[in-house]
Z-matrix of the N, CA and C atoms (Angstrom, degrees):
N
C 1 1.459
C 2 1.517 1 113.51
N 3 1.222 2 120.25 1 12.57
C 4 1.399 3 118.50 2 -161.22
C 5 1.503 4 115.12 3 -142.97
N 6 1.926 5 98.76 4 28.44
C 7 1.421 6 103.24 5 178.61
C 8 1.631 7 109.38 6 -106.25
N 9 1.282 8 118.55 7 133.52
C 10 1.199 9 132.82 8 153.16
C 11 1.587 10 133.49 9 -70.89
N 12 1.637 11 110.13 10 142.32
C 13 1.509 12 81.65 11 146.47
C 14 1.681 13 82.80 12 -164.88
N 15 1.564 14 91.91 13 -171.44
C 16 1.316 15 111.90 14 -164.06
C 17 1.587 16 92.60 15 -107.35
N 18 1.765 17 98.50 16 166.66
C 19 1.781 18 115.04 17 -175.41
C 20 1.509 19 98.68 18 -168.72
N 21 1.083 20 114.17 19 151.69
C 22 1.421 21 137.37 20 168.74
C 23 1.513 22 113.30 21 -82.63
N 24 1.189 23 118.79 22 -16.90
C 25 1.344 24 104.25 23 164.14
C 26 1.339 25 114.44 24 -130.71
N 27 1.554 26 96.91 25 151.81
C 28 1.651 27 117.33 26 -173.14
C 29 1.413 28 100.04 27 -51.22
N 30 1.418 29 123.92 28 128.51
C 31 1.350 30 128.38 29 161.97
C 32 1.596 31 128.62 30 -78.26
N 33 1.245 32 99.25 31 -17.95
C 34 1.758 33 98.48 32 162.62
C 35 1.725 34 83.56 33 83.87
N 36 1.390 35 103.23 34 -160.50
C 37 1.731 36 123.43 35 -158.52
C 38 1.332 37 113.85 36 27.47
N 39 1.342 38 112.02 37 -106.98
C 40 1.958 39 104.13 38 -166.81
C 41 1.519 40 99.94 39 -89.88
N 42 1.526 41 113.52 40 127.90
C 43 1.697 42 99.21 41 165.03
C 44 1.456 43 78.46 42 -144.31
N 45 1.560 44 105.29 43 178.82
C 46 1.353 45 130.63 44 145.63
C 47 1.510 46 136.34 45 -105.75
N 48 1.015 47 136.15 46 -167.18
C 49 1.360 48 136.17 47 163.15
C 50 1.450 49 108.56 48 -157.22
N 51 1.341 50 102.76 49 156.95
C 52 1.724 51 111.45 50 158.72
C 53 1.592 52 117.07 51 -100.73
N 54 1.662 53 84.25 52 152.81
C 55 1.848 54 84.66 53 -158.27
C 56 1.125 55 119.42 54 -65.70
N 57 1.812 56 119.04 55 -2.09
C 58 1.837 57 111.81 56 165.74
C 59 0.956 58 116.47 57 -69.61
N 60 1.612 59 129.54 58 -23.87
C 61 1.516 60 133.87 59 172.84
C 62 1.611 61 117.00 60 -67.92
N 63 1.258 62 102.85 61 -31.23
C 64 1.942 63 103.91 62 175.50
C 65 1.512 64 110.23 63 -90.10
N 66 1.263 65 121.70 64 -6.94
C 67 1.598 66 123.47 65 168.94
C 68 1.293 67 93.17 66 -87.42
N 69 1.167 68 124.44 67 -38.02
C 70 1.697 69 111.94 68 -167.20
C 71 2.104 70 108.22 69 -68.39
N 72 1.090 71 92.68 70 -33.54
C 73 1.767 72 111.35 71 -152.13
C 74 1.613 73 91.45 72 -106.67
N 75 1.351 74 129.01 73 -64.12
C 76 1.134 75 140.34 74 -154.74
C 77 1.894 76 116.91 75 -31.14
N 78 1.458 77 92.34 76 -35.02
C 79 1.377 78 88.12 77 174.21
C 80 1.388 79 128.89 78 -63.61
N 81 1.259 80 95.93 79 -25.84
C 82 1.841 81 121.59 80 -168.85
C 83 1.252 82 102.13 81 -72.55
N 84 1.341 83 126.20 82 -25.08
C 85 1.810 84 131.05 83 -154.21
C 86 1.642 85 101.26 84 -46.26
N 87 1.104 86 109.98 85 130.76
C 88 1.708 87 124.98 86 155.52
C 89 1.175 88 118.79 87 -56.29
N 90 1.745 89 126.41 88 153.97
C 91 1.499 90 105.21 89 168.22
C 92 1.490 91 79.74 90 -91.16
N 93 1.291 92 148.01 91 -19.25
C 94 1.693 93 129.76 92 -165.20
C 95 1.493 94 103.02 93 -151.48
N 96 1.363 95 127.43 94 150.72
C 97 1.077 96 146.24 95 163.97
C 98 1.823 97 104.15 96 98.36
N 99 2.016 98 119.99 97 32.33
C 100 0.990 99 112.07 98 -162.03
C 101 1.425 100 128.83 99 -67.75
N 102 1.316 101 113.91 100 -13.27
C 103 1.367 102 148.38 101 -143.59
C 104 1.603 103 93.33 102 -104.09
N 105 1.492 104 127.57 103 -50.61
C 106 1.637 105 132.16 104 152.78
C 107 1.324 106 104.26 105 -62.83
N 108 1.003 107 114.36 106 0.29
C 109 2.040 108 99.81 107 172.52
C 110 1.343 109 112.98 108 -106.38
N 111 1.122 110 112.74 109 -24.00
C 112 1.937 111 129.10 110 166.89
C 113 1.382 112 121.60 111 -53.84
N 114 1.754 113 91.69 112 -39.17
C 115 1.684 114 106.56 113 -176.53
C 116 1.431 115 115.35 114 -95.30
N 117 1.736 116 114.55 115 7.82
C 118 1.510 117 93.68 116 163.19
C 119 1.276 118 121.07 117 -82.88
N 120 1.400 119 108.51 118 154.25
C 121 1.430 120 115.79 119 -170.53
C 122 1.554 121 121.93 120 -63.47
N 123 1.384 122 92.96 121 -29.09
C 124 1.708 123 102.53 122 -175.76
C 125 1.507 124 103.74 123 -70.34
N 126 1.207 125 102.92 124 -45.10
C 127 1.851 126 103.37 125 -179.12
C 128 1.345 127 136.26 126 -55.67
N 129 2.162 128 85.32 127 -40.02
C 130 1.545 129 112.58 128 -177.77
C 131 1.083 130 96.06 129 -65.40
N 132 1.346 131 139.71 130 -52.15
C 133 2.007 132 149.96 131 -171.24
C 134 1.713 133 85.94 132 47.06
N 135 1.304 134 116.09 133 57.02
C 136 1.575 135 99.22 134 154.53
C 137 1.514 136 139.78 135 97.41
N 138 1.838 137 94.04 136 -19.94
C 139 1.426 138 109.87 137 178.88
C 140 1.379 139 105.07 138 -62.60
N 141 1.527 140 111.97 139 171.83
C 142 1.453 141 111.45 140 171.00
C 143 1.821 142 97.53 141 -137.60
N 144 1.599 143 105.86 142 164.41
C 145 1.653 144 102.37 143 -163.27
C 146 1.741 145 90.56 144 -128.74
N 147 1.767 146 100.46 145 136.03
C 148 1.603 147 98.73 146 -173.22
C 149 1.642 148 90.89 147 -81.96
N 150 1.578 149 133.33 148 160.41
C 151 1.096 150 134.30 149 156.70
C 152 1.189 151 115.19 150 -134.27
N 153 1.753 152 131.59 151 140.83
C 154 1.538 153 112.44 152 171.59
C 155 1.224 154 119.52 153 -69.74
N 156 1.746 155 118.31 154 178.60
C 157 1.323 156 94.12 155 -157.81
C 158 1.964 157 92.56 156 -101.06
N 159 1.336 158 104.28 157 -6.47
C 160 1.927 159 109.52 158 169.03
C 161 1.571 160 103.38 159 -116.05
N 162 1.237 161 112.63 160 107.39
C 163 1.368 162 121.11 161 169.92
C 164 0.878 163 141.35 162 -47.20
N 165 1.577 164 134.85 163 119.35
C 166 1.322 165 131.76 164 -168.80
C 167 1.533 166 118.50 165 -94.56
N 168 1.139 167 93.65 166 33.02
C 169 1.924 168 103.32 167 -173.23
C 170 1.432 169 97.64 168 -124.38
N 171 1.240 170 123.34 169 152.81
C 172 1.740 171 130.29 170 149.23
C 173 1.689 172 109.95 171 -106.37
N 174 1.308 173 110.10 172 139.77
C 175 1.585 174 107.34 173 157.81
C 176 1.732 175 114.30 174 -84.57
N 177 1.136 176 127.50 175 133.11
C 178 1.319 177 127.75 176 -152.61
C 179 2.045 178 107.40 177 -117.90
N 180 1.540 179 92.71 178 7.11
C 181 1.688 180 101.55 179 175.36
C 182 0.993 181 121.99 180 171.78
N 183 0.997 182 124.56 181 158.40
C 184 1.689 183 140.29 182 177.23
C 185 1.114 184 127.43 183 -31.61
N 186 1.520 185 96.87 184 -61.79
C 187 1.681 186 126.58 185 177.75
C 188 1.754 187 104.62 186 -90.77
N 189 1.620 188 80.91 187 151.38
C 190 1.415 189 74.98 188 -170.57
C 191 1.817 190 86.25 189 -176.88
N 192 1.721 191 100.97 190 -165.56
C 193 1.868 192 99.71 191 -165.25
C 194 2.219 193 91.77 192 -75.03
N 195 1.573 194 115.30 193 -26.93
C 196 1.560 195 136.64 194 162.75
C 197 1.171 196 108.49 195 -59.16
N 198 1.293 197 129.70 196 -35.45
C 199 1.672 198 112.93 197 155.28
C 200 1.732 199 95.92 198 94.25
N 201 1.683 200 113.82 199 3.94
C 202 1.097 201 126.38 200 167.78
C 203 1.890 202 117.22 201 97.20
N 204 1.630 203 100.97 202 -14.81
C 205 1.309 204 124.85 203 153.43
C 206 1.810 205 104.87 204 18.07
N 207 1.132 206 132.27 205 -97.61
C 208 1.573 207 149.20 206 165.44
C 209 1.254 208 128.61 207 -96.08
N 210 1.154 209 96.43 208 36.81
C 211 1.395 210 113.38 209 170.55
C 212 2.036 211 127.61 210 -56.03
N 213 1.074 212 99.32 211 -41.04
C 214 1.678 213 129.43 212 165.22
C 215 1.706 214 109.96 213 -70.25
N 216 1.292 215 110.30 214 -15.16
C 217 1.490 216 102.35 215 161.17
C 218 1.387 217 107.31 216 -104.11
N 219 1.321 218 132.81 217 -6.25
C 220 1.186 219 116.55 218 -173.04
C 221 1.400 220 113.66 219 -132.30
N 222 1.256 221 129.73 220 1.63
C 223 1.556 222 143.57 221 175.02
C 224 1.430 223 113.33 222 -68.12
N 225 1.161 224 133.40 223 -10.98
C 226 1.486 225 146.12 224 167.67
C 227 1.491 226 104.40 225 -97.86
N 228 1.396 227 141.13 226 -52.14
C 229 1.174 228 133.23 227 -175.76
C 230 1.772 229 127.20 228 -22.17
N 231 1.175 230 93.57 229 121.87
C 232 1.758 231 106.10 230 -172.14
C 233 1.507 232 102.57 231 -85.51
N 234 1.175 233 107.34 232 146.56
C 235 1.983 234 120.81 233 -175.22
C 236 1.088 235 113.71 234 -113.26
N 237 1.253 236 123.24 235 107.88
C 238 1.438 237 121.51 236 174.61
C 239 1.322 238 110.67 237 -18.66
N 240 1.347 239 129.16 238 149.87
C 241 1.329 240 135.67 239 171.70
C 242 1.824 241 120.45 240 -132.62
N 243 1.348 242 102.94 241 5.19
C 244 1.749 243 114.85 242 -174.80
C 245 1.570 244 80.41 243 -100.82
N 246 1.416 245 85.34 244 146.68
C 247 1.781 246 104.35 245 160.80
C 248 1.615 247 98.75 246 -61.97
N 249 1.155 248 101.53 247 156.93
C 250 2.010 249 118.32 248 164.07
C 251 1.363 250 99.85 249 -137.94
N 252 1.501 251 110.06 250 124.87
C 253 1.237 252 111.65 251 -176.17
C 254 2.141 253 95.03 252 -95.13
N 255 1.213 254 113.76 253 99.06
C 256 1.934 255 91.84 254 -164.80
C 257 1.503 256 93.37 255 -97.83
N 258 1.204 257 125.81 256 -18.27
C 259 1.189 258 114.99 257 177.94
C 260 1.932 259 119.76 258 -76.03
N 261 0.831 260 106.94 259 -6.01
C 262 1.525 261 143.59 260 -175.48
C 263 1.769 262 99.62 261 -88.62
N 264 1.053 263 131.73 262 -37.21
C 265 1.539 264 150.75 263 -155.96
C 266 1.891 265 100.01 264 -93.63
N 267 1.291 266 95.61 265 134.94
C 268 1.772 267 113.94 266 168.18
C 269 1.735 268 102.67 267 -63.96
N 270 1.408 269 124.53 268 78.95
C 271 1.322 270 96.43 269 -159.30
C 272 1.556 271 105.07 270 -101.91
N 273 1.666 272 129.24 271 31.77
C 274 1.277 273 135.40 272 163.96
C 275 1.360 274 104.59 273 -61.83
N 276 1.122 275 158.73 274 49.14
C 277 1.152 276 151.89 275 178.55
C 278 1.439 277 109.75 276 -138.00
N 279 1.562 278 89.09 277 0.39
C 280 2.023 279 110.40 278 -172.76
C 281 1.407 280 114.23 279 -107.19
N 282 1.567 281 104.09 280 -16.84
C 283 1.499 282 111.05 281 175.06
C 284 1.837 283 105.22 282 -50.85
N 285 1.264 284 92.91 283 171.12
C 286 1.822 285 112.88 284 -167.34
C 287 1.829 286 84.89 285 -62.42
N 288 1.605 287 109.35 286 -86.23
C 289 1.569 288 110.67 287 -153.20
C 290 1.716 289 121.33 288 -60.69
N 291 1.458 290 112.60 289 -13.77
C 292 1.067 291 126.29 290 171.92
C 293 1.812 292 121.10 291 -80.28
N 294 1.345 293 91.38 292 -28.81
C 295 1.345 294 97.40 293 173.76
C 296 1.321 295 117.39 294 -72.80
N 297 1.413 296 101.44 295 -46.18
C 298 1.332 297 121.37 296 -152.08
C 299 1.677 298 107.73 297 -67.91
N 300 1.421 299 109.99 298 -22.95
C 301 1.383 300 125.37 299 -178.32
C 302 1.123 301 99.75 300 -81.26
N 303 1.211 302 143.33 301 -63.12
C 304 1.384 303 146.29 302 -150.05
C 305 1.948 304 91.96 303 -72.23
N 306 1.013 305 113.92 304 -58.61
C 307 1.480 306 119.40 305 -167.61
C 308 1.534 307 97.00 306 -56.46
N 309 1.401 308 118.71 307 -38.90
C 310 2.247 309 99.52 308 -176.41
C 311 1.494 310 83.68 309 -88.25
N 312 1.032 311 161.64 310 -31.31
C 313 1.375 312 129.66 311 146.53
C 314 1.243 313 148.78 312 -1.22
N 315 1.144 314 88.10 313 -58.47
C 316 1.366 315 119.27 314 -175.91
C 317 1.800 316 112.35 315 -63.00
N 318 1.734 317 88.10 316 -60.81
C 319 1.502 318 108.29 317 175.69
C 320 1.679 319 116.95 318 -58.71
N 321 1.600 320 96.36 319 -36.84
C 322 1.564 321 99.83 320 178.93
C 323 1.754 322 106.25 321 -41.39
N 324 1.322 323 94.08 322 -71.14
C 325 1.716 324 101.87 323 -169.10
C 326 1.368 325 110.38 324 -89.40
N 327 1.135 326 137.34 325 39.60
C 328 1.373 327 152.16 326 125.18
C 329 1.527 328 112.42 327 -31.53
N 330 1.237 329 127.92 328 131.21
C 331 1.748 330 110.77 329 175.92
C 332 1.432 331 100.34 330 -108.93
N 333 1.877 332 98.81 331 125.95
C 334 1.497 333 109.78 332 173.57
C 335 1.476 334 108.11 333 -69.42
N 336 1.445 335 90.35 334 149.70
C 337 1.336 336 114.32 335 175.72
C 338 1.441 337 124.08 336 -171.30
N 339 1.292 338 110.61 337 160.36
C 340 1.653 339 110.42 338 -162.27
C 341 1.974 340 108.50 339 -107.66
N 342 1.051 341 97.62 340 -175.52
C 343 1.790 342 104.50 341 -160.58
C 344 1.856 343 88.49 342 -93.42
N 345 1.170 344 106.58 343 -1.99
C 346 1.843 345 97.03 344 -162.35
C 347 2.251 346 99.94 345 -106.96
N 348 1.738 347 79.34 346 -2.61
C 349 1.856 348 80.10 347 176.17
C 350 1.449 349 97.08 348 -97.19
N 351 1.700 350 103.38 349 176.29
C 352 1.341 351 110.54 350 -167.06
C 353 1.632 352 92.64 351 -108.56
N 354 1.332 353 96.22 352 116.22
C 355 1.593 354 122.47 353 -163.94
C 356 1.565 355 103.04 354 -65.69
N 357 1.226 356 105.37 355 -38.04
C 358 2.123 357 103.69 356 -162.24
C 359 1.230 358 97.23 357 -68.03
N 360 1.089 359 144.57 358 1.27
C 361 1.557 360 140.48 359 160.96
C 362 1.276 361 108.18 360 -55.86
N 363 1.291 362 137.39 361 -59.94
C 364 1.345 363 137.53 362 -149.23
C 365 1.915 364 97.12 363 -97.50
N 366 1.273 365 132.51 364 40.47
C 367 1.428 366 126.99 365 -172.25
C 368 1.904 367 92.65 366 -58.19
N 369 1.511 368 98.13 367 167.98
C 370 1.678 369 99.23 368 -179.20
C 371 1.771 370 126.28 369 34.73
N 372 1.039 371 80.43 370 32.33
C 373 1.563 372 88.47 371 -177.74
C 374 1.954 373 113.84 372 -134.05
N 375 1.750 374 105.84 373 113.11
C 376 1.533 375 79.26 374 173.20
C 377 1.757 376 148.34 375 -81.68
N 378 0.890 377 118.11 376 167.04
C 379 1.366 378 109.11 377 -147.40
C 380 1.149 379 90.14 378 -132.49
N 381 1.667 380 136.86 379 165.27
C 382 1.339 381 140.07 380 160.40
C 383 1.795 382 103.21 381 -158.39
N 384 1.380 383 102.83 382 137.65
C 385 1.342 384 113.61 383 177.72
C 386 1.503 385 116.44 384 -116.00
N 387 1.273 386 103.64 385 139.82
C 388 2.061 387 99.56 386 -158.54
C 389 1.616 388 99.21 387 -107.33
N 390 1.218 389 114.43 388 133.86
C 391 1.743 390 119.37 389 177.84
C 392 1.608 391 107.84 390 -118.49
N 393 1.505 392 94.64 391 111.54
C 394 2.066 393 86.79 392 173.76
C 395 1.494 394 101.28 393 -72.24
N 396 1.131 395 156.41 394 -28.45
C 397 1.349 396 160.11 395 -177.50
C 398 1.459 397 146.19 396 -93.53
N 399 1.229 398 137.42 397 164.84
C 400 1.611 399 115.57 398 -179.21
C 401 1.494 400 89.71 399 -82.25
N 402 1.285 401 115.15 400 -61.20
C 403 1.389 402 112.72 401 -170.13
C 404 1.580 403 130.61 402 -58.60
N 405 1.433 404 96.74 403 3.78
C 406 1.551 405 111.37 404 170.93
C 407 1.150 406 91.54 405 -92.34
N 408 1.235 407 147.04 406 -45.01
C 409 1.886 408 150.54 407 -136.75
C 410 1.408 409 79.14 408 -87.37
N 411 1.395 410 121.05 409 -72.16
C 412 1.715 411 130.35 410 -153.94
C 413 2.093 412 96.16 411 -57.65
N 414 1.441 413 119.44 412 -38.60
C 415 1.739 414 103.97 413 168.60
C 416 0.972 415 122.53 414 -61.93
N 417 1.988 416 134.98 415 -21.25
C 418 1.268 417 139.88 416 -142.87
C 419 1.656 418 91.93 417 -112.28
N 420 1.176 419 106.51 418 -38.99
C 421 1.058 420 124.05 419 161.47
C 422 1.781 421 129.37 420 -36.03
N 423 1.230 422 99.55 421 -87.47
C 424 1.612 423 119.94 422 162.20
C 425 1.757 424 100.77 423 -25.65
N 426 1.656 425 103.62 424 -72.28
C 427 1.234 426 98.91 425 179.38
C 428 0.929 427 143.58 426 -18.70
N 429 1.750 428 113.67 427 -54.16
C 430 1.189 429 134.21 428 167.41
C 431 1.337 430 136.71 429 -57.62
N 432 1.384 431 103.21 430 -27.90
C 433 1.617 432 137.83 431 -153.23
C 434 1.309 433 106.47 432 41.70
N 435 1.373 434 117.61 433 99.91
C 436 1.167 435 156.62 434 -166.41
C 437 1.223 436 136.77 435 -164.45
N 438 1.129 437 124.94 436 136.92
C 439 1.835 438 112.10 437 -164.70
C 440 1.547 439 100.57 438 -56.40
N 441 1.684 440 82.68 439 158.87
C 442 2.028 441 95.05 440 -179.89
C 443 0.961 442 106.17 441 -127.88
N 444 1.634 443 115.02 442 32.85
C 445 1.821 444 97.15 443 -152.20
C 446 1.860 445 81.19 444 -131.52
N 447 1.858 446 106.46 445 148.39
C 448 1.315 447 115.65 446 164.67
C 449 0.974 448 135.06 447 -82.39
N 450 1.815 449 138.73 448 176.63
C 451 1.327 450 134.78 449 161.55
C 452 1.290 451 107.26 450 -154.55
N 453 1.367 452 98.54 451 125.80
C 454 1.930 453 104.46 452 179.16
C 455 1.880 454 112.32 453 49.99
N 456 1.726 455 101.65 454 34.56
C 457 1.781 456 123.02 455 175.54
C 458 1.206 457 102.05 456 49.86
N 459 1.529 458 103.23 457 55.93
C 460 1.466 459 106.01 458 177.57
C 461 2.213 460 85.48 459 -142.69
N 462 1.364 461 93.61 460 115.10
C 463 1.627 462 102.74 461 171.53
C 464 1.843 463 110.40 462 -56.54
């Protein structure tokens, strides 16, 4: 319950900010779709957002500033329920270049594999599947049941 990591794109539901970021942006605020306004690129200019990897937020309805948009992917989602002490945590291991190594690491020795093998072989084991295409991403996708859908040509 107490893993982090970093991403380039805004994850939407629970975040925070610091208040130089809402003086910078704040004027701009949407009354709806705020969460597509996080993820433009021009706005984003580059930041990256830490997220845990079990969420400590619930979505609580349909409707919403998303208009309920993916709602069916996320209306089941389970919420951490252990305390995390993160401020308590060595959390240099979250910086950009340190991360950033360990995570293509990771991917390096990942074992490729495709959606047409029989997956329960490899349990506890990581795995990564490579798509030259959108419309390859959106089948690998499905598969999974997982969103298939883009933003700003980003899967």
């Amino acid at each position: 319950p107490s893993a982090v990591h970093r991403t380039d794109v805004f994850p939407g539901l629970g975040w925070m900010m610091l208040d130089t970021l809402w003086d910078e942006i704040g004027d701009k605020w949407p009354s709806e779709y705020w969460d597509e306004f996080m993820r433009d690129p021009t706005l984003f200019g580059g930041r990256q957002c830490l997220r845990p990897e079990i969420s400590r937020n619930k979505n609580i309805g349909k409707e919403g500033t998303s208009h309920g948009q993916f709602f069916h992917f996320i209306e089941n989602n389970q919420c951490n329920t252990l305390f995390t002490p993160f401020t308590k945590f060595n959390n240099s291991d979250l910086l950009k270049d340190g991360y950033d190594k360990k995570f293509f690491k990771q991917i390096e020795e990942a074992k490729e594999v495709t959606i047409d093998q029989d997956l329960s072989q490899y349990k506890n084991r990581s795995l990564k599947v490579k798509y030259p295409s959108f419309p390859d991403f959106q089948n690998i996708a499905a598969f999974f049941g997982i969103m298939t859908d883009e933003k700003n040509g980003m899967p």
